[in-house]
C-alpha positions, 0 to 999 in steps of 0.5 A: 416570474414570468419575465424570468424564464422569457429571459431564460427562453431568449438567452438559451434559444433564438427565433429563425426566420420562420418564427420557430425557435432553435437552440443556440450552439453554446446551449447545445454543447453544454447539454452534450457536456452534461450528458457526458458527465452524466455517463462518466459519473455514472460509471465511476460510481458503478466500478467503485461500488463494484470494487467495494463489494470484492474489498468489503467481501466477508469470508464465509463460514465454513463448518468442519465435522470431524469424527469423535476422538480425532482431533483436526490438523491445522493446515497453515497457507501455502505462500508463494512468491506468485502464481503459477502461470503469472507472468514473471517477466514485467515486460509481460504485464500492463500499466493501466490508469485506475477509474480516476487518471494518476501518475501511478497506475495498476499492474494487470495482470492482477496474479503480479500482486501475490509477491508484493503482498509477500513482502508487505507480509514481510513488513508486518511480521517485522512490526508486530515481534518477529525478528528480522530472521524469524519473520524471512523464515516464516514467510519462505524467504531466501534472504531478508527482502529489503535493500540499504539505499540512501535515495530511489528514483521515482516517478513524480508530475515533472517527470523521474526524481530521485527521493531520499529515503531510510532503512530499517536496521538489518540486524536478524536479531533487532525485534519490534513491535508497533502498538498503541496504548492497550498494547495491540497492533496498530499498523496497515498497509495499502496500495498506492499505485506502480509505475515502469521505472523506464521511459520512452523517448523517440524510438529509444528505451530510455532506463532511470530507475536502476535494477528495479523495473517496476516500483509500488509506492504502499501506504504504511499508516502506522496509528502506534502510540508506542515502538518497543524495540529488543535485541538480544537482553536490552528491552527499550519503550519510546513514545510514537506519534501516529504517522502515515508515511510511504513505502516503496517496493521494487520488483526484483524478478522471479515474483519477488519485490523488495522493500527499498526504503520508506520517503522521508517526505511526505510524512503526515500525522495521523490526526483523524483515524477514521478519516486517514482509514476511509481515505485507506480504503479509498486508495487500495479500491482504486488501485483494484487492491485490498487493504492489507491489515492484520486481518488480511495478514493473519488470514492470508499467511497464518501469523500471529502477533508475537507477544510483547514482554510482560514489562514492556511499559516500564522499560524506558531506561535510555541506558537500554536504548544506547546498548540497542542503537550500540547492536544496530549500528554496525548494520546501520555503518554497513559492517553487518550482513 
């Protein structure tokens, strides 16, 4: 044993002249290294666990007492498309890396987020039974916040792709809902980062992103095992396979983002619910964001799930779902509006 650590002793130290031993520069280094490891660690750790605290954070219970025979109004939540005082011009706003380096990267100021999450609320209602024109009106909006494009550019590791990407019917009336076997909603949402959809090259502004000059990539981890779909008498059950797939949002200006599309690749199984969920969380915390759930959704914007048909399990006539695709199609061929 001995012999082992003089062995050790030798290969990290030597003997100068005066007979004192010094530490080789291969060791000092590495110690240096480590010492810095040490404090990026450290600081990972404590901005995670900070983040986590604002994310995992429990409304408090507030009680009210009214007086006897009166009956308290419900005062539903104001939704706005942004903050007053938030910059609405995204030449204003700041792209910074999150704790760990990505492509994607966080908008700050933080207030920007209010009208994404909008339209994220947007995707939810159409997911859980309000139809394209319920859920637009129930969330304040002018116009249905979605475009038809065939492919967005976006911004990958070798630089600007253009990706192709599909669209939901547009159709005001078309109404689903996403659940699982027990007939509750089973969708979640989480951020995944933004980039400027514009580079800089030399001492010119160079655009490759179209009209939308920042673009969010969100998390849709869909764990339904069943989509019912309805429009106008025509009621129709498929199964699903629970997916994760990846939705991107555009910013159109005045704090409004539209939903441009979901990739068509990647699109990943869910195979580990809790695994797919803690990776979730993850995610949203380290683009300084919140999951958006039903919980997040019902809270934030006073919604509801809508209530599926009675007899929505037995419907899974094929003549049904060729009348629904019949409807659908002239939005989906573009005659529709």
């Amino acid at each position: 044993m001995q012999n082992i650590w003089r062995t050790i002793l030798d290969g990290l130290t030597y003997q100068d002249l005066a007979g004192k031993r010094q530490p080789r520069a291969f060791a000092v280094l590495s110690l240096i290294v480590l010492f810095l490891m040490t404090l990026v660690g450290g600081y990972i750790f404590l901005s995670r666990f900070r983040l986590m605290r604002v994310v995992e954070a429990e409304p408090v219970p507030v009680s009210v007492i009214s007086e006897p025979g009166i009956e308290p109004t419900a005062i539903p939540p104001t939704i706005t498309a942004h903050e007053p005082g938030c910059p609405t011009d995204s030449n204003q706003w700041s792209l910074a890396e999150p704790v760990v380096p990505q492509n994607y990267k966080i908008i700050q100021p933080a207030c920007v987020y209010a009208g994404l999450e909008k339209t994220v609320a947007w995707a939810l209602a159409i997911r859980n039974g309000y139809s394209r024109a319920e859920a637009t009106r129930a969330l304040g909006f002018d116009e249905m916040p979605m475009q038809r494009l065939d492919q967005v550019t976006i911004l990958a590791d070798t630089g600007p792709l253009d990706v192709p990407v599909s669209f939901i019917p547009p159709d005001p009336d078309f109404t689903e809902w996403r659940v699982n076997g027990r007939g509750e909603a089973s969708v979640t949402y989480a951020l995944r980062g933004c980039f400027r959809t514009s580079s800089i090259v030399g001492n010119r502004l160079e655009v490759w992103g179209g009209e939308y000059p920042v673009i969010c990539v969100v998390i849709e981890d869909a764990e339904n095992t069943n989509v019912v779909y309805l429009l106008g008498e025509h009621l129709y059950t498929s199964p699903a396979i629970p997916t994760r797939s990846f939705l991107l949002f555009g910013y159109s200006g005045d704090g409004l983002w539209s939903w441009l599309g979901t990739q068509s690749d990647p699109q990943v199984g869910i195979d580990d619910p809790a695994k797919f969920a803690n990776d979730r969380l993850t995610t949203a915390t380290l683009y300084d964001s919140r999951l958006w759930d039903m919980k997040w959704w019902k809270g934030q914007y006073g919604l509801e799930v809508q209530s599926l048909p009675a007899n929505w399990r037995d419907k899974t006539d094929e003549t049904e779902l060729q009348a629904i695709l019949s409807g659908l199609n002239v939005y989906v061929e573009g005659g529709g509006s």
